[in-house]
C-alpha positions in Angstrom: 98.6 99.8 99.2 100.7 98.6 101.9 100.7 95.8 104.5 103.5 95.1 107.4 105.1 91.5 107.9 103.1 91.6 111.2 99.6 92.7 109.4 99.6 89.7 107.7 101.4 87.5 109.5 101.8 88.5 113.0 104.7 87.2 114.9 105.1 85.0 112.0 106.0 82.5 114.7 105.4 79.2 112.2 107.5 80.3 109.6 110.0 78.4 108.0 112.2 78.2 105.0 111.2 78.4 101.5 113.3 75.4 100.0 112.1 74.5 96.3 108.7 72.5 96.5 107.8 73.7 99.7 105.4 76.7 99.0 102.5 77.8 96.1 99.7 76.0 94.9 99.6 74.7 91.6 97.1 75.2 88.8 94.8 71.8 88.9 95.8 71.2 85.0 98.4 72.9 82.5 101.5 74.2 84.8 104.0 76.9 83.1 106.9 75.7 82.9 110.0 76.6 85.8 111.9 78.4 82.7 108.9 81.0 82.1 110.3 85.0 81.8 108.5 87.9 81.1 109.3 89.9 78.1 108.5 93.4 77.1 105.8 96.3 78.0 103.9 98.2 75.3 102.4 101.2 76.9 100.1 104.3 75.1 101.5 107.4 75.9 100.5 110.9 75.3 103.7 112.9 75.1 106.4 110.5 72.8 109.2 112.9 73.6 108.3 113.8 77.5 108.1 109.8 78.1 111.3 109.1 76.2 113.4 112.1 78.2 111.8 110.0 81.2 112.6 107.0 80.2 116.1 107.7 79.1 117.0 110.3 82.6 115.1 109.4 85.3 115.2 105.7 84.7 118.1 104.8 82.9 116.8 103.2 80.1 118.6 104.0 76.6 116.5 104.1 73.6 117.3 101.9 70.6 114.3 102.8 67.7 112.4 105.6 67.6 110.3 107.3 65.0 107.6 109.8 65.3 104.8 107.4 67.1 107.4 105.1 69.0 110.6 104.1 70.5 111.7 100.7 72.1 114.1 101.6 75.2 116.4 99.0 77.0 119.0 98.8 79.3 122.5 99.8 78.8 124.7 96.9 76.9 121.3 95.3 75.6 120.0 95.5 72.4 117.0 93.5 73.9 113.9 96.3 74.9 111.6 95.8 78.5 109.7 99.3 76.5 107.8 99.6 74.0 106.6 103.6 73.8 103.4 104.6 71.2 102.4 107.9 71.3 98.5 108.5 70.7 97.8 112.2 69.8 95.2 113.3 72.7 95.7 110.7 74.6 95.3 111.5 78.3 97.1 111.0 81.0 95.6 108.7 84.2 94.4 111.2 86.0 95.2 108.2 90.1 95.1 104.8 89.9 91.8 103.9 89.4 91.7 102.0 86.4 91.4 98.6 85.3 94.3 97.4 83.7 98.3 98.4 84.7 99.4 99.0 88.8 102.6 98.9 87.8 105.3 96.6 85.7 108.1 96.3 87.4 111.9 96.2 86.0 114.6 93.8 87.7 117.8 94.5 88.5 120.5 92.5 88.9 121.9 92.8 92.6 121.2 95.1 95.5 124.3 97.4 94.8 122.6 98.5 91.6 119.3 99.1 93.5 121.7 101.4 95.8 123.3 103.1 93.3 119.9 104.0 91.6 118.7 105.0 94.9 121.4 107.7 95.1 120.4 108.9 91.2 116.9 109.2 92.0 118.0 111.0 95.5 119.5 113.6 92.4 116.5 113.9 90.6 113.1 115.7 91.3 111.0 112.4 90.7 108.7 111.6 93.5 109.0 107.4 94.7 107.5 105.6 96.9 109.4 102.3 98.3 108.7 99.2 100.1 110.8 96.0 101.7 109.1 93.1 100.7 110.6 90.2 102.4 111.6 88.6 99.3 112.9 91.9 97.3 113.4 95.5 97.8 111.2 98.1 95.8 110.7 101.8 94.7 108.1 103.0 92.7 107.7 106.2 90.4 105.1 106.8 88.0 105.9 108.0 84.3 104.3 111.4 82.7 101.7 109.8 82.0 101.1 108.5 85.7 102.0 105.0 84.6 103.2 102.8 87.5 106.4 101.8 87.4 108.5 99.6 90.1 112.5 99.3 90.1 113.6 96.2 92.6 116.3 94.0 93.4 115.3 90.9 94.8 117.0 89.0 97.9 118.6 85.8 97.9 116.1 82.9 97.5 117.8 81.1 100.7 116.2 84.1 102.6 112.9 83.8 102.0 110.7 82.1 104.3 106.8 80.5 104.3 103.9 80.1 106.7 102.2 77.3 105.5 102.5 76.9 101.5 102.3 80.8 101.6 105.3 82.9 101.0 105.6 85.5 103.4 105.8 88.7 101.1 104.7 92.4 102.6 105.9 96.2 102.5 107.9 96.7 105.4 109.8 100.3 105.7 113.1 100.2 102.9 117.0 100.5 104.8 117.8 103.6 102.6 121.1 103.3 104.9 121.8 100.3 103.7 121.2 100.2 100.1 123.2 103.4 99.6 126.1 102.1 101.6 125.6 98.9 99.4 125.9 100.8 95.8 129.5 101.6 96.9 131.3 104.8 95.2 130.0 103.5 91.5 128.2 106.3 90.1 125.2 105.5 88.2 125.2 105.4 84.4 121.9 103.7 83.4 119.9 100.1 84.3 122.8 97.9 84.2 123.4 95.0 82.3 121.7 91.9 83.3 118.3 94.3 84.0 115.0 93.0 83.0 111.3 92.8 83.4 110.8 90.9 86.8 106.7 91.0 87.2 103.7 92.9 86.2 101.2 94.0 88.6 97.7 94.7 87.5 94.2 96.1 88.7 91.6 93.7 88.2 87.8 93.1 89.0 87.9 89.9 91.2 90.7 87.9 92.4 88.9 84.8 92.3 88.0 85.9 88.2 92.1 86.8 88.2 92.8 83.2 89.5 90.6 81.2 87.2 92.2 83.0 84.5 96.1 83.3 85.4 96.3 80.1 87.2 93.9 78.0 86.1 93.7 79.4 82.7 97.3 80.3 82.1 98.9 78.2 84.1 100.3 80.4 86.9 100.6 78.8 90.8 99.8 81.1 93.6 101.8 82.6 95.9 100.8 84.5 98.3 96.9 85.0 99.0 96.4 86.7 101.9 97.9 90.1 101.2 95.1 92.2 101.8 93.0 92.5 98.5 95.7 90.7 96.3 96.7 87.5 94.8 100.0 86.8 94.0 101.4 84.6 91.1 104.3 82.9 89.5 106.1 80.1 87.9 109.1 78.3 88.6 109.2 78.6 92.5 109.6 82.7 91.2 108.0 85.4 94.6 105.9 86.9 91.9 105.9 87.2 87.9 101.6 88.7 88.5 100.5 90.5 91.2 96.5 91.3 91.1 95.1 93.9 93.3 91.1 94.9 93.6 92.4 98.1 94.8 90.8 100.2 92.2 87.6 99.8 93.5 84.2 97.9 92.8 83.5 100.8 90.5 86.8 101.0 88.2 86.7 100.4 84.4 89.0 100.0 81.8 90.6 102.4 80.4 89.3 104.0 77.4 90.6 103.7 73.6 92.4 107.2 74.0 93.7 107.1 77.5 97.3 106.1 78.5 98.0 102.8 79.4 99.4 99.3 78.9 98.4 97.9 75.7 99.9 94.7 76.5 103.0 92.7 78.3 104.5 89.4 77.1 105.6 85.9 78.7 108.4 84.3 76.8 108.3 80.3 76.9 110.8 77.9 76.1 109.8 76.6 72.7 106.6 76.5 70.4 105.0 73.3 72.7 104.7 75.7 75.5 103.3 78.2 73.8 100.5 75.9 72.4 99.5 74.1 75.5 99.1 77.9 77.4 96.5 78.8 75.0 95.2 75.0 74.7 94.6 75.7 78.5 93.0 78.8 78.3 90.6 77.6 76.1 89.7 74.8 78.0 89.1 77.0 80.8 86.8 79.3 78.4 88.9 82.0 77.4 90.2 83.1 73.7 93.5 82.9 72.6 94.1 83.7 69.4 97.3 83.1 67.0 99.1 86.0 66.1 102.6 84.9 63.3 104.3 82.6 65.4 103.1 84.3 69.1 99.7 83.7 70.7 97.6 86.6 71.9 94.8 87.2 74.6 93.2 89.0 77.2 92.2 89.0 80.7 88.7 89.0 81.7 89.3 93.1 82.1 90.8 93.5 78.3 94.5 93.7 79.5 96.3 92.5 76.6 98.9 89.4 76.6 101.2 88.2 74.7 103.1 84.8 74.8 106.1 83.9 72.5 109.0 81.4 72.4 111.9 82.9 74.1 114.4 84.7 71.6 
């Protein structure tokens, strides 16, 4: 789904900077803290091999473990995985994007010349992507074998971005392909760089309003952006996005089922142990479970999409 800076803001004729303080709306209680990251993916796929070949040569991820049910991949020079790949025998592949559940997770790199040069890989590949300037980062967007969305991005300098309002101006504007290959310079590309890591998650739910009591007033998330057409927009730390929610599927979609490919879960990393306790202290009071799993505490969204938080290794 896509939606033009005019769309949604017109002219934009009121906009001004986005200095620190100056845009989102806080949860009314518990507030993640500014130092919140996202950690690793675990997806279900059907194929262990296929998705690893993917994985490894189409995005540039280099696998660290791997037996016969599943393999960790991360980028080159890390030993830390954004991955995790478990095979299910039979399971199937999404046949569009009509599920509850993952739109995409989306994998940061660390400067705009890296986005260029994996422009000109994927330029040498046969892998269909999609792409879109978003005001605040620019974005393209494959899905796996197993039609798993996936988003690659580079985001631009936070002196750039601009509000209307407390509302960050974020929207899909046509990418300068011009200008991000001339940007990746003569450096070939040899993998996700160092300094590459998971930058947001962006998920089909049922109702944003549902998605808001539970990410932001629950988790402890502020908003963003809200008037993107049939999304909400989230994030900590004056961050664009670390959520994005869609009710693009459909009034009809469902979750996916037991034996279909998907995203088993996706991780925040904290600070330190306190954090950790007060997020799920604040999702119970606002009614949802949290339960502890070792030293991490694990939930789900009102749609079964699975969460995990943990102190920051």
């Amino acid at each position: 789904m896509g939606a033009t800076m005019r769309d949604i803001f017109g002219q934009a004729d009121t906009a001004a900077p986005a200095t620190p303080g100056t845009y989102g709306e806080p949860p009314s209680g518990f507030r993640l803290p500014d130092q919140v990251r996202l950690g690793p993916v675990r997806l279900q796929v059907s194929d262990l091999a296929r998705s690893v070949a993917f994985y490894q040569d189409v995005l540039g991820l280099r696998p660290l473990d791997r037996d016969s049910a599943e393999a960790a991949l991360a980028p080159h020079e890390s030993e830390i995985p954004l991955v995790h790949l478990r095979a299910r025998r039979g399971a199937r592949a999404i046949p569009k994007r009509g599920a509850l559940g993952l739109y995409h997770f989306a994998i940061l790199l660390p400067d705009r010349p890296s986005l260029g040069r994996f422009v000109r890989h994927l330029s040498e590949t046969s892998a269909p992507a999609g792409a879109g300037d978003h005001l605040v980062s620019e974005s393209l967007y494959l899905q796996d074998p197993d039609n798993l969305g996936i988003e690659a991005y580079a985001d631009r300098p936070r002196s750039t971005w601009r509000r209307i309002g407390r509302e960050l101006m974020m929207a899909t504007d046509p990418v300068d392909f011009a200008g991000l290959i001339e940007a990746g310079g003569d450096q070939l590309w040899s993998g996700m760089p160092a300094g590459t890591r998971m930058g947001h998650l962006h998920l089909h739910v049922g109702s944003l309003e549902r998605a808001a009591a539970f990410y932001s007033e629950g988790l402890g998330f502020d908003r963003m952006v809200w008037h993107y057409p049939g999304a909400l927009f989230l994030a900590g730390g004056g961050y664009h996005h670390h959520l994005g929610t869609n009710t693009w599927a459909g009034a009809g979609a469902t979750p996916p089922a037991p034996d279909d490919a998907q995203l088993l879960e996706w991780t925040i990393d904290l600070p330190d142990s306190a954090d950790v306790a007060a997020a799920g202290e604040s999702l119970r009071v606002a009614g949802f479970a949290a339960e502890r799993v070792g030293e991490d505490l694990m939930t789900r969204d009102p749609w079964g999409t699975g969460l995990r938080l943990r102190v920051a290794a």
